[in-house]
N, C-alpha and C positions, 0 to 999 in steps of 0.2 A: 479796471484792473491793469496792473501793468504786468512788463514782458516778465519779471519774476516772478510775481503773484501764477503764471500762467505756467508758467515752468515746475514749479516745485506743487502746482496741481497735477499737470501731467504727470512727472516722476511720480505720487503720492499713489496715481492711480496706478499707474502701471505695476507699481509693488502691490499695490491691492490684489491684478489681475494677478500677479506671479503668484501671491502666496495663493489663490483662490486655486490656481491649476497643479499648483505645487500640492494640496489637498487631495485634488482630484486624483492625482496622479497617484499619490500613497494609498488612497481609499481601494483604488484599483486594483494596485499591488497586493492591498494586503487581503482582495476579494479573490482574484487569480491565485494566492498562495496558500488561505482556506481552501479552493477549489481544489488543487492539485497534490492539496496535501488528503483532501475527504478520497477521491482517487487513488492514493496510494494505498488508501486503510483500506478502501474495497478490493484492490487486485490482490491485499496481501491476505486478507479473509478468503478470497476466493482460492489463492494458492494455497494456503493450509489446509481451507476444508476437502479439494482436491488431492493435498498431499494425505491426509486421515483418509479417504473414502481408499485410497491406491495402498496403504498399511491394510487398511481391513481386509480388500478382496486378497491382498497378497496374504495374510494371516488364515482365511478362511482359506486358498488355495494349499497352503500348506497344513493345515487342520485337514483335510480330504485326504491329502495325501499321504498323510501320515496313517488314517483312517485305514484306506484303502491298502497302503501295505504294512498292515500293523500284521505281524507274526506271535501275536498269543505269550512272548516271552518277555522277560523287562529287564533294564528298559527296555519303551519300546522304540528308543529312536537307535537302536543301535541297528543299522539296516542292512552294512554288508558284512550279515555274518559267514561265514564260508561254511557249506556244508560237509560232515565228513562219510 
């Protein structure tokens, strides 16, 4: 083999070895961007269902309340009526 022959082996490999990390590298990326995208779908599930459970209790807080100073007249949300 001579010095060409040796040369444009090496070059041949070396682009081998780039595109091989260049792969790698994308596989990576697009493993870490599944990752952090499955991630965002949980925290955003987790804050809706958070945000529903904080409507409910504040719903039923107000259903009580309403409950408890219901005055028999209607409506009944009409609450500061003035007495005379």
């Amino acid at each position: 083999m001579n010095w060409k022959q040796v040369l444009f082996l090496s070059f041949a490999a070396a682009v081998v070895l780039l595109a091989a990390e260049n792969r790698q590298r994308l596989s990576a990326d697009e493993r870490r961007r599944e990752y952090y995208e499955e991630q965002r779908n949980e925290f955003e599930n987790y804050v809706e269902e958070e945000q529903d459970e904080q409507e409910e209790r504040t719903r039923e807080q107000v259903e009580q309340w309403r409950q408890w100073h219901y005055d028999g007249l209607s409506p009944s949300y009409i609450y500061q009526r003035q007495n005379i």
